[in-house]
C-alpha positions in Angstrom: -20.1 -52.0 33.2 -22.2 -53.2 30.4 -24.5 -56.6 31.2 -27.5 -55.4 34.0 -29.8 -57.9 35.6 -33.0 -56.3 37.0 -35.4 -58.9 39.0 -38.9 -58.1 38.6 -38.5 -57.6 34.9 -42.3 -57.4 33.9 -43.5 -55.1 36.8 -44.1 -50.9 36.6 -40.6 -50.3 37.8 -38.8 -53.3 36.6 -39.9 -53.3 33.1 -39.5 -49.3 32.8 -36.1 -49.6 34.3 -35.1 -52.6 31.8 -36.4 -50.4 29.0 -34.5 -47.6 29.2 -31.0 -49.7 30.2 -31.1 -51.0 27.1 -31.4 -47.7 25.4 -28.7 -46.4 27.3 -26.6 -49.3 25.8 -26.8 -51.8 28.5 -26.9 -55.2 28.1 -29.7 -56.1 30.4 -31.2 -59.4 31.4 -34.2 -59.4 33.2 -35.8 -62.3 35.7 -39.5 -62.7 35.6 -41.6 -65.5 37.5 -44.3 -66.1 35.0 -45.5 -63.4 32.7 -44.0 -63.2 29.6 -43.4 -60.7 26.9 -42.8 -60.7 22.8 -40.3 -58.1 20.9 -38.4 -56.9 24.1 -35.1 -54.8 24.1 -33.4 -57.3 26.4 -33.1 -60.8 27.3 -35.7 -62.9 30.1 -35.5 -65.5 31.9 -37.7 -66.9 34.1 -37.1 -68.0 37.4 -39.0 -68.8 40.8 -36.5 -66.1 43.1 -38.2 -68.7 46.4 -36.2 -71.5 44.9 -33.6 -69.1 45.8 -30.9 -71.6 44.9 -32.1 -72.7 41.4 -32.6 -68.7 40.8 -29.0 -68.1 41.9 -27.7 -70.6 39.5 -29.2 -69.0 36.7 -28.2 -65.3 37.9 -24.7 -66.9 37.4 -24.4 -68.0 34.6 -25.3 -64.8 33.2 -22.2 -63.3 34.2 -23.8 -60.0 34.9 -21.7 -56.7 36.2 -24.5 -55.5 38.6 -28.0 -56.2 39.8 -30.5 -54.4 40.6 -33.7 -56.2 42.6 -37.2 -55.0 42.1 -39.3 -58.1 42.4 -41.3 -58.2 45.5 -44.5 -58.3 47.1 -45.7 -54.4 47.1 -49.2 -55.1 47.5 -49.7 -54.3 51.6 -53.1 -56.1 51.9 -51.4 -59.3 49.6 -48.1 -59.3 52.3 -50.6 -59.2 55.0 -52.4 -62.5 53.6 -49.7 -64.1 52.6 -47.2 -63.4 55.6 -44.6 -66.1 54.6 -44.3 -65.6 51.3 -43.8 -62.1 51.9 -41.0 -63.0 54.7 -39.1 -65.3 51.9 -39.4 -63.4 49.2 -39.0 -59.8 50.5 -36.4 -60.2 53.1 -34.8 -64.0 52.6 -34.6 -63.3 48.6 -32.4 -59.8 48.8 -30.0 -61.0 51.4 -28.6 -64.0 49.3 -28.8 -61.6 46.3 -27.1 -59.0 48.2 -24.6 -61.9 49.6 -23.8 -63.4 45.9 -23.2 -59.9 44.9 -20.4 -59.4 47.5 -19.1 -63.5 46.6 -19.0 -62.0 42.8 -17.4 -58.5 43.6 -20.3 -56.6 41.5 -22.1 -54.2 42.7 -26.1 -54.5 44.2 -28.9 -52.7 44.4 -31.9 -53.2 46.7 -35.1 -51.5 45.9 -37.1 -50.2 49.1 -40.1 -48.4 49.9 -40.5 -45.1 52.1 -43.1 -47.3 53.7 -40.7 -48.0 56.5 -41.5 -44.9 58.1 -44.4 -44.6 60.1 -46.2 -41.0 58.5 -46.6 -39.7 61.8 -43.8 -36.3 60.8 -43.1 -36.5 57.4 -40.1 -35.0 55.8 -37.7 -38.1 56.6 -34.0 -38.3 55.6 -31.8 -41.0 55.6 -30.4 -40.8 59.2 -34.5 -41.3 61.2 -35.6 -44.0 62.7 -37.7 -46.3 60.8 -41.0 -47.2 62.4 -42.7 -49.5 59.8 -46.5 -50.2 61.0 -47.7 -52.9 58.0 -46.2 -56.5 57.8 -45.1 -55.3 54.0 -43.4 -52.4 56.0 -41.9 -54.4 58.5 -40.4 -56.7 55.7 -38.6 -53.8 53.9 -37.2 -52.8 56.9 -35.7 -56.1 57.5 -34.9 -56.4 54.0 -32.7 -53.0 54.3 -31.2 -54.3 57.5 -30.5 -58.0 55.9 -28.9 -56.5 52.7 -26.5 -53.9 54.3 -25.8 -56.5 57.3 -24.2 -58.8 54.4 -23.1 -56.8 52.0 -22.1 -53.4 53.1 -21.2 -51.7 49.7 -24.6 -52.5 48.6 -27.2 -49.8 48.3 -30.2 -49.3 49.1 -33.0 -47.2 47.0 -36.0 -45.7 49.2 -39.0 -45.4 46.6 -42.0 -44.3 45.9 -42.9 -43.7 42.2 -45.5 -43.9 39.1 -46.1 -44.3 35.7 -47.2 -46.7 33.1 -47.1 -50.4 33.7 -47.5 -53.4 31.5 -51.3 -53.9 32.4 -52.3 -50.6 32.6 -53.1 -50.4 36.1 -50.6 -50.7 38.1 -49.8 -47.5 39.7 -51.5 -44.5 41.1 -51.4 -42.2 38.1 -53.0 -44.6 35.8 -55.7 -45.1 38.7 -56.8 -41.8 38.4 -56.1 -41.8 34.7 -58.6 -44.9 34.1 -60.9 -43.8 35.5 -61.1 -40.2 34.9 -60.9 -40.9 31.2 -63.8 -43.2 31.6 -66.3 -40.3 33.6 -66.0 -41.8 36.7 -66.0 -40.4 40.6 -63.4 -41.5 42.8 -61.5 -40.6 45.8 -58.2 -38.7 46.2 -57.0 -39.1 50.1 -56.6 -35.4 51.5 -54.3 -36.4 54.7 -51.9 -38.9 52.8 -48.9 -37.1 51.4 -45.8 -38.7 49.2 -42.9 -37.0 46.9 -43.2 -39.5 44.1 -40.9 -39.7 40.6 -42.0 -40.5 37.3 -41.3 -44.3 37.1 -38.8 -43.1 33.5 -37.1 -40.9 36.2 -36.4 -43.3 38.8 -34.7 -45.5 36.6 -32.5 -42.8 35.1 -31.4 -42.3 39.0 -30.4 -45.7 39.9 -28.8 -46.2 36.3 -26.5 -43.2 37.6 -26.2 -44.2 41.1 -25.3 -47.4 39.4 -22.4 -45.6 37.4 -21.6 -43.1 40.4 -20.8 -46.4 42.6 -22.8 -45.2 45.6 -23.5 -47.5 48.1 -25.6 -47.3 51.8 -29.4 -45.4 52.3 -30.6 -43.1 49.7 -34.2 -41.7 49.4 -35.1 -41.5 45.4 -37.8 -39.7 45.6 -39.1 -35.6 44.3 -38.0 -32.6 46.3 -41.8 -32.0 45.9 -44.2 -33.7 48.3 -48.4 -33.5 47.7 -51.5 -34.8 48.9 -52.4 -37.6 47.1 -55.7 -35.7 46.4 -53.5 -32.7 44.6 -51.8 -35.7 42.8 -55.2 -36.6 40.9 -56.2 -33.3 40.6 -52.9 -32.2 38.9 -53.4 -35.5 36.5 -56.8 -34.7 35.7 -55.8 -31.1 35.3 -52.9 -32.0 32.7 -55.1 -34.7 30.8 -58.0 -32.4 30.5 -60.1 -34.6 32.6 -62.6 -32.8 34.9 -61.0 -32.7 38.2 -64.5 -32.7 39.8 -64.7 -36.3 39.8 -62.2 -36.6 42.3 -64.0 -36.8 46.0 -62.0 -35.2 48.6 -61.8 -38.1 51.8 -59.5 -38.5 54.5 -58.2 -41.7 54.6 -57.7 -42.0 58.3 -61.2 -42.4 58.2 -61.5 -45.4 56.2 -60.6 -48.7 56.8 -58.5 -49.8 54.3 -57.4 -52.8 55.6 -53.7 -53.2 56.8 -52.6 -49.9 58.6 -51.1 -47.8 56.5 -48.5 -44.6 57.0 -50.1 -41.3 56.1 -47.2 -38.7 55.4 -44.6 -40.7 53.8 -42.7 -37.4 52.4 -39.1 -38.1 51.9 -36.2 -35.4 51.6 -33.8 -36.6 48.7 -31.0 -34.0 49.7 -28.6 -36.5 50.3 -28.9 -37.7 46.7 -29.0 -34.4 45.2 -26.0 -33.6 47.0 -24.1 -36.6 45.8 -25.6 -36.5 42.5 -24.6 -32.6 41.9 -28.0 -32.3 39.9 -30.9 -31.0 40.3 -34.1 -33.9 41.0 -37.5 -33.7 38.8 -40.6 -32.7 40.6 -44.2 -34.2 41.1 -45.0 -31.9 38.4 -42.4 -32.5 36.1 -43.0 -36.0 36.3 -47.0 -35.5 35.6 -46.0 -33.6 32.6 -43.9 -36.7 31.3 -46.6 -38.9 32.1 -49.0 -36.9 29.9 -46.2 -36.3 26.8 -45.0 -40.4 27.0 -49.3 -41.0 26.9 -49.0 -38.7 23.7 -46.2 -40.7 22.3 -48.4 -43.7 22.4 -46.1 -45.2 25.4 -49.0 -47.1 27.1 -50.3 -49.0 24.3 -46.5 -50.0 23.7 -45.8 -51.1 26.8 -49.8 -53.2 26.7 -48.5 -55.0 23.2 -45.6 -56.2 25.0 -47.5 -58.6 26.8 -48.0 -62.1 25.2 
């Protein structure tokens, strides 16, 4: 297997996961709607995925051995405001991915979110109940369902990660990163808890699920779970940033808009198991996140954009 196509090219996860394909010798082309980039690794083309036809078309003629689909609308306030879009693009999209992949014999991945739970126990594995409480939720769930209802070989990747993105500010870490570096206060929720990779992780995983041929539900997520509180405080802690600024608040008492799970700890045994390898940690991932920010890996990814 040698020619990857990742959707959601130019986003935190689709862009990292491009990147580091094409290190590991893949030939990767990558589908974008709009934004474009200068002096990539890898081929792009852009393509609206709602003209899901048109998109199709393109995806094959590229004669790709396997696909992996990032692009979606993450943004649970934006999928609340935009409920249709959200519907087409993050449940309609995947399934006639998913159903092409099964017409072409290759094999399909489907990027999730451990959003689908509803925070109330934590600690999920692959076999609970789902009990999504957003519209964003809701249309992973349905994607999951869609994508394994067509195409049963497919898998599907549970996720929650972070890292650096293409702008800078697309992820948790360099929330706290931005503005910690900058002086300022903010506010790290005490009752929301996650088990998050290092975005350079993540796509290591699904490159060897990828190679592994696994197929079905798998959480991709860190044995190790935190408060997203501890998660700033172990950034600032690691960046030499004065952890001070962070405010401890409970988030079940603000109103952040859409409603919005609050222990969405994951247990990755399952992969680990089928994997034979040991995952990386929170920790290990913060430590990454600082040594990649030492390498100059930010302002990299930033001069990538045109």
């Amino acid at each position: 297997m040698t020619r990857l196509l990742v959707t959601g090219a130019t986003g935190l996860l689709g862009l990292n996961l491009s990147l580091r394909a094409s290190e590991q010798r893949y030939t990767v082309i990558g589908l974008a709607h709009t934004r474009k980039l200068r002096e990539i690794p890898f081929e792009l083309q852009y393509v609206d995925l709602l003209d899901t036809q048109q998109a199709l078309n393109v995806i094959q003629d590229t004669k790709v051995d396997a696909i992996i689909h990032c692009a979606a609308i993450a943004n649970i306030n934006a999928a609340e405001q935009f409920p249709e879009i959200t519907q087409r693009l993050n449940v309609g999209v995947p399934a006639r991915l998913a159903e092409k992949a099964a017409d072409w014999q290759i094999p399909f991945i489907h990027i999730s979110s451990d959003a689908v739970f509803d925070g109330r126990t934590g600690g999920y594995v692959e076999s609970d109940s789902p009990n999504p409480l957003s519209l964003y939720a809701r249309s992973k769930l349905e994607s999951e369902e869609g994508v394994l209802g067509i195409n049963p070989k497919a898998m599907v990747a549970r996720v929650v990660f972070f890292g650096w993105s293409l702008s800078g500010t697309r992820s948790l870490s360099e929330f706290f990163f931005n503005n910690l570096r900058a002086g300022q206060s903010v506010q790290g929720f005490t009752d929301t808890y996650f088990s998050p990779l290092y975005v350079e992780d993540l796509a290591d995983l699904l490159l060897e699920m990828l190679a592994r041929g696994l197929s079905g539900v798998y959480h991709v997520t860190s044995l190790q779970a935190m408060s997203k509180y501890t998660f700033g405080v172990n950034i600032a802690q690691r960046f030499g940033f004065d952890p001070s600024l962070i405010e401890p608040v409970r988030a079940a008492d603000l109103d952040r808009g859409a409603i919005r799970s609050l222990n969405l700890t994951l247990k990755p045994d399952k992969l680990q198991a089928d994997l034979d390898c040991p995952l990386p940690t929170v920790d290990d991932g913060i430590e990454k996140l600082y040594q990649r920010w030492q390498e100059g890996y930010p302002a990299y990814l930033q001069r990538l954009a045109v």
